[in-house]
C-alpha positions, 0 to 999 in steps of 0.5 A: 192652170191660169189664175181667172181674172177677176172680170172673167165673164166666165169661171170654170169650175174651180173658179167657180167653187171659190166664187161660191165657197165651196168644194169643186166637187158640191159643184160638179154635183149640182150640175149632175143633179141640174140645179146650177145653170152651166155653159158647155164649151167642148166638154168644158164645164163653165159658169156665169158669175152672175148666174152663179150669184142669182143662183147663190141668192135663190139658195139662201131664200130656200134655207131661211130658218 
């Protein structure tokens, strides 16, 4: 597996587990369940860094205590 530059326009999943920090299982559980926006190419699941970020952000204003 190539290490994604940090300019990639698009991160696969494990790319995008890191950019979030979490697991690429949470990920590949949040695309099943539809709450995080993906890009198919094939049968490739990728994802947007700035889809990923405004979908972060969204998130964190759900949980505030």
């Amino acid at each position: 597996m190539q290490t994604p530059q940090a300019d990639s326009l698009l991160l696969d999943v494990p790319a995008a587990a890191s950019f979030l920090g979490i697991t690429p299982w949470q990920i590949r559980g949040l695309v099943y369940s539809q709450e995080i926006p993906r890009v198919m190419v094939g049968r490739k699941i990728y994802f947007r860094r700035a889809t990923l970020a405004r979908w972060a952000d969204r998130a964190e204003g759900k949980h505030k205590i």
